[in-house]
C-alpha positions in Angstrom: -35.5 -3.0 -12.0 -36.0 -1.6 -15.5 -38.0 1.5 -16.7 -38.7 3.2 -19.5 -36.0 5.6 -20.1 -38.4 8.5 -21.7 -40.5 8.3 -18.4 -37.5 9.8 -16.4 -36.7 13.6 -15.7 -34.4 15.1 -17.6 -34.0 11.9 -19.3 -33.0 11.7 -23.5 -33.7 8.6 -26.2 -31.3 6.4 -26.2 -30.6 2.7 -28.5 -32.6 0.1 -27.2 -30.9 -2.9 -25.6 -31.1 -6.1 -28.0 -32.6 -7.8 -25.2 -33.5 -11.6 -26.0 -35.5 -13.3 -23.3 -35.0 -16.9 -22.5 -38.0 -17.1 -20.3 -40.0 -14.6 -19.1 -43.2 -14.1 -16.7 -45.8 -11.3 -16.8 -46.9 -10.4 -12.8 -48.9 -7.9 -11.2 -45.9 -5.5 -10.8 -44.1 -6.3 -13.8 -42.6 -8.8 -16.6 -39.7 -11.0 -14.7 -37.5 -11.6 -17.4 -34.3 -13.8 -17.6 -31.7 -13.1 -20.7 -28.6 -15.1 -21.6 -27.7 -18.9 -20.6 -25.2 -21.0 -17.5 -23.0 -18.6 -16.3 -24.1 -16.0 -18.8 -27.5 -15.3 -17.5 -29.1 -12.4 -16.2 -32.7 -11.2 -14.6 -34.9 -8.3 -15.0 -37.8 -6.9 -13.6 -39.7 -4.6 -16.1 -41.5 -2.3 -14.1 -45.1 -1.1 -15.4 -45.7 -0.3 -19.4 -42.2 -1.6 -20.2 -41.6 -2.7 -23.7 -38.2 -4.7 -24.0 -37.7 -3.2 -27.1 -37.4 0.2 -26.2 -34.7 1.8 -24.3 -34.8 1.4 -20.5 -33.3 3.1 -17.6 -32.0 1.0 -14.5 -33.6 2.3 -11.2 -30.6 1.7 -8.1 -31.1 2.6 -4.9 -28.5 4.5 -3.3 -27.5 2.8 -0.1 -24.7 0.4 1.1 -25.2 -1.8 -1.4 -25.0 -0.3 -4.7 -21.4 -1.3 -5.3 -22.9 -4.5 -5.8 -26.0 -3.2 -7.4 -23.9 -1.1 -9.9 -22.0 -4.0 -10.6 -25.4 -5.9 -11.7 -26.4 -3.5 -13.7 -22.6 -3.4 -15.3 -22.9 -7.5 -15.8 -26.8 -7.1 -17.0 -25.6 -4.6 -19.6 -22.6 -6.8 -21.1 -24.9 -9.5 -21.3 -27.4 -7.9 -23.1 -25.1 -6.0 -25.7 -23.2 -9.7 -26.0 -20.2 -9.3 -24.6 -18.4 -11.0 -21.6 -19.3 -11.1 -18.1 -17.0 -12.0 -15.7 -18.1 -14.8 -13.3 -18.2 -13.2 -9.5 -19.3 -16.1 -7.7 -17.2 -18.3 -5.3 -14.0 -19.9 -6.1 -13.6 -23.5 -5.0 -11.1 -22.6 -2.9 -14.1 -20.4 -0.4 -16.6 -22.7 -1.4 -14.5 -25.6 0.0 -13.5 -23.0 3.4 -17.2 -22.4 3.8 -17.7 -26.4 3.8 -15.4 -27.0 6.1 -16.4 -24.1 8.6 -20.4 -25.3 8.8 -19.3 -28.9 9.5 -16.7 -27.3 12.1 -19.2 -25.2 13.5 -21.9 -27.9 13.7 -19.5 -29.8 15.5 -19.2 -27.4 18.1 -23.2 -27.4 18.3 -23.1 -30.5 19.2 -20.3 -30.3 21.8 -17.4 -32.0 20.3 -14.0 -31.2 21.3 -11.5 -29.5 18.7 -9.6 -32.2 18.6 -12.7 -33.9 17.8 -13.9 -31.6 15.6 -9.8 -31.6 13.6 -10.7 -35.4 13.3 -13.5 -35.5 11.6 -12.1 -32.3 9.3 -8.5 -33.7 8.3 -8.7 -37.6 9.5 -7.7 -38.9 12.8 -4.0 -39.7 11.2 -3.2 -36.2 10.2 -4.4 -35.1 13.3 -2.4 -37.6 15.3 1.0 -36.8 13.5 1.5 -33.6 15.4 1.4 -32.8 19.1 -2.2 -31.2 19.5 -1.0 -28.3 21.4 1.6 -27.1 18.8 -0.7 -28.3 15.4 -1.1 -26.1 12.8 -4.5 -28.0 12.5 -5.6 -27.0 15.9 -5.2 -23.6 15.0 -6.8 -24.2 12.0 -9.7 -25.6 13.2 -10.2 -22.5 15.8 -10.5 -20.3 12.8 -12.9 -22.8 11.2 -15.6 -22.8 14.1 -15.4 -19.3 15.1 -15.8 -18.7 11.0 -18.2 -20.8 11.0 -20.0 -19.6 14.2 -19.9 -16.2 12.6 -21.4 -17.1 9.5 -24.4 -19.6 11.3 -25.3 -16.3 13.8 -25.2 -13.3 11.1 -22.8 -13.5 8.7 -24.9 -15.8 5.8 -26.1 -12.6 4.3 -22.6 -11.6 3.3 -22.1 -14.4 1.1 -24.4 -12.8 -1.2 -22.0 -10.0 -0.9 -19.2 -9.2 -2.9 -15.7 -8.7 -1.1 -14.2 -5.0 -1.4 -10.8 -4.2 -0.2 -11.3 -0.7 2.1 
């Protein structure tokens, strides 16, 4: 959320942003805005009498989640003064874990035994090279469905989170 820097306390004039909209849509609480393009874009939220062309202020509440806020506002400033953003999202390497831990876990919906489950994750050859009870892939598939359990009951929202190390 953007507002108008000179409408703050204790606020000073500062350079406007050379903010170039790719699309933008006026509503009822404010002009949505989205700047950049692929991997380089970034949204907005004008709040009120905002004129893009001005200097704004970013408004971030102060809670658990401004890490990731701050780090927004960090990415939505790079963008707007042209300079690189570094792409946060999920690697292919979690993308394919998070895959393979909702098919586990719907597996285990459906009652399927880990063995079951291991065959229809890794093929039925893989699975019958070892002995089940020592497999690395039994193991593996454990960690999958209780993952994947995890994720299914509460954990979906901290995908949209980023990962800090405590």
């Amino acid at each position: 959320m953007l507002t108008p820097s000179s409408g703050l306390p204790g606020s000073y004039e500062t350079a406007p942003l050379k903010l170039e909209s790719v699309r933008s849509r006026l509503a009822p609480d404010g002009l949505y805005t989205c700047h950049g393009s692929g991997r380089s874009s970034v949204y907005a939220v004008l709040l009120g009498e905002v004129d893009p062309t001005h200097s704004v202020s970013a408004l971030i509440p102060i809670d658990a989640l401004s890490p990731d806020r701050l780090a927004g506002a960090e990415r939505f400033w790079r963008i707007a003064n042209g300079l690189h953003a570094p792409d946060t999202r999920l690697s292919n390497q979690r993308r394919s874990r998070l895959v393979l831990m909702i098919r586990a876990a719907d597996g285990d919906a459906v009652r399927a035994s880990r063995r079951q489950i291991a065959e229809g994750l890794f093929g039925k050859r893989r699975v019958a090279a070892e002995l089940w009870a020592e497999s690395s892939l039994r193991y593996a598939t454990i960690r999958l469905v209780r993952d994947g359990r995890a994720i299914i009951d509460h954990g979906y929202r901290d995908l949209l989170r980023h990962r800090r190390r405590p």
